[in-house]
N, CA and C atoms as an extended XYZ file, in Angstrom:
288
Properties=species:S:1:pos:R:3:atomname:S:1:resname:S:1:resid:I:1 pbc="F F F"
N       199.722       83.288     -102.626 N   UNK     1
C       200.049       84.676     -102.402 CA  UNK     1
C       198.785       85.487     -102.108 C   UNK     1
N       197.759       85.043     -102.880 N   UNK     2
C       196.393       86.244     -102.718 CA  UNK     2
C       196.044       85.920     -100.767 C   UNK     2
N       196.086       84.719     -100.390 N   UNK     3
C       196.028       84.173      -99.122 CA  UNK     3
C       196.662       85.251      -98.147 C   UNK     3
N       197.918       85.025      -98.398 N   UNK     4
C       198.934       86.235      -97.798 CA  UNK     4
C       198.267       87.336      -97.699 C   UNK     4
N       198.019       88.076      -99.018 N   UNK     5
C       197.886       89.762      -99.205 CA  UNK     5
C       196.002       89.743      -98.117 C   UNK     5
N       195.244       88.581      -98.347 N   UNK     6
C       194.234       88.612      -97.702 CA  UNK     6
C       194.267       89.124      -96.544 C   UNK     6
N       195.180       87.816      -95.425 N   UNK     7
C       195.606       88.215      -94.494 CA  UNK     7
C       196.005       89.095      -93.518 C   UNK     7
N       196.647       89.883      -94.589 N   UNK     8
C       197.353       91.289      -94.364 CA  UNK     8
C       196.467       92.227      -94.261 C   UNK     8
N       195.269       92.314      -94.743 N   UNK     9
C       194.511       93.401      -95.382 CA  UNK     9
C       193.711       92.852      -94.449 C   UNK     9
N       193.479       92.024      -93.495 N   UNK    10
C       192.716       91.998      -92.707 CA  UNK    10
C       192.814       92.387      -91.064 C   UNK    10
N       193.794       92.349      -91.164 N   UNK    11
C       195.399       93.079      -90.115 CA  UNK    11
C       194.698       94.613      -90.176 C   UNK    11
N       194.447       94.881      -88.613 N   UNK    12
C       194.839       96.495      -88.525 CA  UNK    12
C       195.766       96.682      -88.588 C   UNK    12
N       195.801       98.353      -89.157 N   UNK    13
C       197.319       98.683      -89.628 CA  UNK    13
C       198.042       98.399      -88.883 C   UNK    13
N       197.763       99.152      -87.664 N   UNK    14
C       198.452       99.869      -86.217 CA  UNK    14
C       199.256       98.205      -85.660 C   UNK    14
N       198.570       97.208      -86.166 N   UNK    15
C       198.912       95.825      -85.721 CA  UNK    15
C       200.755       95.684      -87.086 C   UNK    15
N       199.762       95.845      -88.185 N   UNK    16
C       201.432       95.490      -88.951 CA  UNK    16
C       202.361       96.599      -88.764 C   UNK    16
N       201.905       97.663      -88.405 N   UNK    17
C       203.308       98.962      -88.116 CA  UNK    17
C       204.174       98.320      -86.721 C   UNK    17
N       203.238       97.850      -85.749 N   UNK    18
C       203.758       97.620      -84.770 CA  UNK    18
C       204.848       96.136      -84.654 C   UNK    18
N       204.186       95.054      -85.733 N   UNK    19
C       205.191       94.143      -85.834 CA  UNK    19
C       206.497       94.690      -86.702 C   UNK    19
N       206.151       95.593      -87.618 N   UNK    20
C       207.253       96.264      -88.442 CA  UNK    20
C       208.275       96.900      -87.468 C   UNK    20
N       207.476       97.425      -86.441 N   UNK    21
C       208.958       97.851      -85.490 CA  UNK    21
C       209.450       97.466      -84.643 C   UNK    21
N       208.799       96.228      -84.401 N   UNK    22
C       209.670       95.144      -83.255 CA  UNK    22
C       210.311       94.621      -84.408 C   UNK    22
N       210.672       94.730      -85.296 N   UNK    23
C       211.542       93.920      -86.266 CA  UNK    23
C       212.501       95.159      -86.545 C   UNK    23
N       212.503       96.224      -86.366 N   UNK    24
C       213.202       96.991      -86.021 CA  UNK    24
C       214.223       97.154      -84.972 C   UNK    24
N       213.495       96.906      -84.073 N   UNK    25
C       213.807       97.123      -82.278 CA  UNK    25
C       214.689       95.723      -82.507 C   UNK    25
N       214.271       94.301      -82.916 N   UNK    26
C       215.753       93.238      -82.901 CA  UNK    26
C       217.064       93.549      -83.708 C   UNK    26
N       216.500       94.016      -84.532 N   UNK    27
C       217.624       94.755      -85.910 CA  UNK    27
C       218.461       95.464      -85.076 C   UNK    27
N       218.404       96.766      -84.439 N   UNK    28
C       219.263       97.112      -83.652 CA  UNK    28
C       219.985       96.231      -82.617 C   UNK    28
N       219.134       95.892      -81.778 N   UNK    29
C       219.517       94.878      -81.124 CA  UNK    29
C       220.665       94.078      -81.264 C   UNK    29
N       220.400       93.356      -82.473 N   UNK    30
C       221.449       92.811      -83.025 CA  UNK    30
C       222.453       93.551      -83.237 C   UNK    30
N       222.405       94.010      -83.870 N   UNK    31
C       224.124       94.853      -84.307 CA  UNK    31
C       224.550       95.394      -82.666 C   UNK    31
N       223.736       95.654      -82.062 N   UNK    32
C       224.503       96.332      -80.734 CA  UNK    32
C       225.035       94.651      -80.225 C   UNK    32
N       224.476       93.962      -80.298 N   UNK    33
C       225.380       92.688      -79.850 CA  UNK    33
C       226.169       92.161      -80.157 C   UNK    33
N       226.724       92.633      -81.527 N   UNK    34
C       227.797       91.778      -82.281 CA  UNK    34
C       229.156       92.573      -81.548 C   UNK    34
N       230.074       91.726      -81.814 N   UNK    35
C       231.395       92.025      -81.025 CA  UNK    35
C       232.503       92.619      -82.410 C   UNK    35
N       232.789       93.613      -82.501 N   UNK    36
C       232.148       94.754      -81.923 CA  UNK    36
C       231.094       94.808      -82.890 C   UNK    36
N       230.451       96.202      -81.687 N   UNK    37
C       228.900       96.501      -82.068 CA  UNK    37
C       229.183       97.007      -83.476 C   UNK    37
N       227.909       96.920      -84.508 N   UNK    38
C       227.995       97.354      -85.738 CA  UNK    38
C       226.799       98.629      -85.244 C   UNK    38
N       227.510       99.811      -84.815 N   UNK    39
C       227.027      101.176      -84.146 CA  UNK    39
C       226.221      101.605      -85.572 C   UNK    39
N       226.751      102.276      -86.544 N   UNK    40
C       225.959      102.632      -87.546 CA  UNK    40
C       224.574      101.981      -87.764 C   UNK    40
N       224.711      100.866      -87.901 N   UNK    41
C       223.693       99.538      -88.596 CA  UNK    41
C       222.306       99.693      -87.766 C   UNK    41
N       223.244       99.797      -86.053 N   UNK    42
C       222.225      100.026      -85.232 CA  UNK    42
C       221.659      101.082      -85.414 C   UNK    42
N       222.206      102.686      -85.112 N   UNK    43
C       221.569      103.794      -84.966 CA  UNK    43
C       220.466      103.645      -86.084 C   UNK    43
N       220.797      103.977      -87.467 N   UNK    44
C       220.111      103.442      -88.666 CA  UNK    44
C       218.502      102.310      -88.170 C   UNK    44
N       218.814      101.291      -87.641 N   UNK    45
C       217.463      100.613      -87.130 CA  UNK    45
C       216.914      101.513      -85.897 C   UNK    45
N       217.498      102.245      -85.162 N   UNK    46
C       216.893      102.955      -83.826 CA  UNK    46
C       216.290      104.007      -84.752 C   UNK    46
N       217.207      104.669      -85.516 N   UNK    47
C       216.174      105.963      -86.286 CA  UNK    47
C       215.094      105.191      -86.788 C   UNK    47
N       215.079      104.563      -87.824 N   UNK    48
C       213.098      104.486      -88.048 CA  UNK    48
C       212.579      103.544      -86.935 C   UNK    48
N       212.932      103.416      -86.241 N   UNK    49
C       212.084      102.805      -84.997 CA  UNK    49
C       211.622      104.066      -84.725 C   UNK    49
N       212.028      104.774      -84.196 N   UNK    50
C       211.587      106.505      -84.120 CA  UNK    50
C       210.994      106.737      -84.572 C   UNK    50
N       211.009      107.171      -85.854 N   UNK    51
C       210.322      107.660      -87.105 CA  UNK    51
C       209.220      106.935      -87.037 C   UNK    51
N       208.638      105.445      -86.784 N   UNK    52
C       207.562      105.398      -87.085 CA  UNK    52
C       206.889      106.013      -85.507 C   UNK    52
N       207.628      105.350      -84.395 N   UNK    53
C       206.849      105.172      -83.082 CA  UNK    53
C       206.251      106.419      -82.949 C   UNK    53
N       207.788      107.562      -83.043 N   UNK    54
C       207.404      109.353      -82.625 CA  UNK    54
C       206.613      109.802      -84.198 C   UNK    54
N       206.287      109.708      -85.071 N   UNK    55
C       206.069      109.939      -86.100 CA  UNK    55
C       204.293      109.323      -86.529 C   UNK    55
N       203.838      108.661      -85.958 N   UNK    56
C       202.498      107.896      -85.462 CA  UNK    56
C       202.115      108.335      -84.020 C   UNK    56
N       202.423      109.092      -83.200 N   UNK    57
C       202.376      109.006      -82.423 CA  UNK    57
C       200.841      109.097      -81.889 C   UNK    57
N       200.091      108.731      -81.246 N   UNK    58
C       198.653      109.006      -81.253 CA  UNK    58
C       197.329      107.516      -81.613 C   UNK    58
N       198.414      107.133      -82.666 N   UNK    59
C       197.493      106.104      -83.616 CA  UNK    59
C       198.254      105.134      -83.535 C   UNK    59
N       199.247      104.552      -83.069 N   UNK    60
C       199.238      103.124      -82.885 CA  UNK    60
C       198.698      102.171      -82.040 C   UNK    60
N       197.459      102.549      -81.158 N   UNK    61
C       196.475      101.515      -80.496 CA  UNK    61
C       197.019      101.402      -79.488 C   UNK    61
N       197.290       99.971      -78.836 N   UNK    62
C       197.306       99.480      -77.918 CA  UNK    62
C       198.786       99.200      -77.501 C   UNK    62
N       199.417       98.996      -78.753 N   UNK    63
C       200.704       98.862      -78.699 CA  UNK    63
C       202.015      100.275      -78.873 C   UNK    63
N       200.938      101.124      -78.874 N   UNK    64
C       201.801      102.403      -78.422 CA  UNK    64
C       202.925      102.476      -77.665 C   UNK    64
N       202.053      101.831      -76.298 N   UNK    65
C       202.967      102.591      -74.804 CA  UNK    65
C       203.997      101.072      -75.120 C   UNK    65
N       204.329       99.933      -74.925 N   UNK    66
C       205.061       99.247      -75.474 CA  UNK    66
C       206.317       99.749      -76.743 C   UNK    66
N       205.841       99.971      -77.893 N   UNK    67
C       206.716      100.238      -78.622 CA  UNK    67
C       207.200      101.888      -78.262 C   UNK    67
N       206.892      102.784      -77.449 N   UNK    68
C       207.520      103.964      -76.783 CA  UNK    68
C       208.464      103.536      -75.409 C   UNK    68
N       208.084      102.365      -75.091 N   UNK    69
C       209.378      101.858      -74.226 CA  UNK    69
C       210.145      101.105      -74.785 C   UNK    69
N       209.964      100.755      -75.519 N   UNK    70
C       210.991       99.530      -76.430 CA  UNK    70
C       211.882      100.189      -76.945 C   UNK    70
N       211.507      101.802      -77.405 N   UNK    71
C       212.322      102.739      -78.223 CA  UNK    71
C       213.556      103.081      -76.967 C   UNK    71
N       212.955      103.543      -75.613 N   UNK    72
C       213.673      103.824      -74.610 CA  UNK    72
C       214.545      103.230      -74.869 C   UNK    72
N       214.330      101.403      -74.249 N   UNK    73
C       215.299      100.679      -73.794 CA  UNK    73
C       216.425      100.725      -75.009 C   UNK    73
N       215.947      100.882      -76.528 N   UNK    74
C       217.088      100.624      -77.323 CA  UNK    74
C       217.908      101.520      -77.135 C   UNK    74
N       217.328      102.893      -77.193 N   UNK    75
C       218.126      103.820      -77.245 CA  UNK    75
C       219.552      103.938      -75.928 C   UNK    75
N       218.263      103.310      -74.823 N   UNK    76
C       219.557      102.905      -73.806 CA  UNK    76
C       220.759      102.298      -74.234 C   UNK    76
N       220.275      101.253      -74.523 N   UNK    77
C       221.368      100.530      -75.179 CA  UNK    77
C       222.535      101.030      -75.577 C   UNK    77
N       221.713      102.048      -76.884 N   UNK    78
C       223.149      102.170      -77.867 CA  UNK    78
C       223.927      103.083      -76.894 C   UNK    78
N       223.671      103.765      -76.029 N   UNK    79
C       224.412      104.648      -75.568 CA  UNK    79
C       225.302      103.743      -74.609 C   UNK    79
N       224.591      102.713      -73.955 N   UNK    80
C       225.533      102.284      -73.257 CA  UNK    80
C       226.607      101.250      -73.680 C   UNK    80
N       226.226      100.723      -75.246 N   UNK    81
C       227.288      100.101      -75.676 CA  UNK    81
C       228.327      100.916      -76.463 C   UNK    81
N       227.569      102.109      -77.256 N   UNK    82
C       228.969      103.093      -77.915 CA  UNK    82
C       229.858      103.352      -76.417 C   UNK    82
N       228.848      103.965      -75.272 N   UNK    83
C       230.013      104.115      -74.460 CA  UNK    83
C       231.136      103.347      -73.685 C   UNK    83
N       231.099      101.558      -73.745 N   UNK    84
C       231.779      101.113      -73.332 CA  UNK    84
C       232.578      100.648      -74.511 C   UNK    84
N       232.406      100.644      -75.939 N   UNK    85
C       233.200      100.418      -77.291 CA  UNK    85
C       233.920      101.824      -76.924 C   UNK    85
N       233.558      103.277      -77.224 N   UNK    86
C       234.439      104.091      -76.969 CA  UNK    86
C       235.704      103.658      -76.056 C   UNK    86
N       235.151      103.511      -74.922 N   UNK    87
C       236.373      103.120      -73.680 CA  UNK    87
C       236.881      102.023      -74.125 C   UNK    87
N       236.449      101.134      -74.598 N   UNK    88
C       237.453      100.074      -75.206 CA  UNK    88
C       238.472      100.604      -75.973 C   UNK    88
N       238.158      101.321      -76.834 N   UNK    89
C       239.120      101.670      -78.156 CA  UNK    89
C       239.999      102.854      -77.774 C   UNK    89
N       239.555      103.478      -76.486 N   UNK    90
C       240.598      104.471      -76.076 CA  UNK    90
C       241.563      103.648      -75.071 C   UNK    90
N       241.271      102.783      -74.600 N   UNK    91
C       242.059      101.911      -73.892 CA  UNK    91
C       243.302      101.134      -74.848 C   UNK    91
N       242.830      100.788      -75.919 N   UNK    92
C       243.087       99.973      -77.250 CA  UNK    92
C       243.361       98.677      -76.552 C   UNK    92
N       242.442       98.400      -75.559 N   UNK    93
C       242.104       96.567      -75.486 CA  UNK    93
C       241.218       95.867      -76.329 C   UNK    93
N       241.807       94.890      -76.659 N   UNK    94
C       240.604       93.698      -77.634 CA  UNK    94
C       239.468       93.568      -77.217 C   UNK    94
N       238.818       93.373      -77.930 N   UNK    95
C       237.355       93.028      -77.919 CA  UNK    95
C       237.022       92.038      -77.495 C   UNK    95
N       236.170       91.766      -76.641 N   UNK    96
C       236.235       90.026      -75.386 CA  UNK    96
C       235.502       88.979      -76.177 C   UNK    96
């Protein structure tokens, strides 16, 4: 374990915030892929993806402009999967 915490502490921050929110960015991900999407679960992982990306904004290095598009694309996402779950469920067809 001290190995580990070494490790870590040898890690720029800006390096573990940034793996912290690509583990974010799949988290959503995921739930937007499950049939049906688990929408809450997601938004919930898109908000602190936010929170850290827009919330750091300035100081995450190199991996800034990356994790400020990564935020994009999710956010794309959810909109474009609530909006085709919406139309599903106003249709009231099954889920494929």
């Amino acid at each position: 374990m001290e190995a580990v915490r070494q490790e870590l502490l040898a890690a720029p921050a800006a390096l573990v915030i940034a793996n912290t929110a690509m583990s974010l960015w799949e988290l959503a991900a995921l739930h937007l892929s499950e049939r049906p999407p688990h929408l809450q679960e997601a938004q919930l992982a898109i908000d602190a993806l936010s929170a850290l990306v827009e919330g750091l904004a300035g100081r995450l290095g190199e991996s800034e402009r990356t994790l400020r598009d990564g935020l994009a694309q999710i956010r794309m996402g959810f909109v474009q999967v609530s909006n085709t779950e919406r139309t599903r469920q106003a249709g009231g067809s099954a889920a494929p």
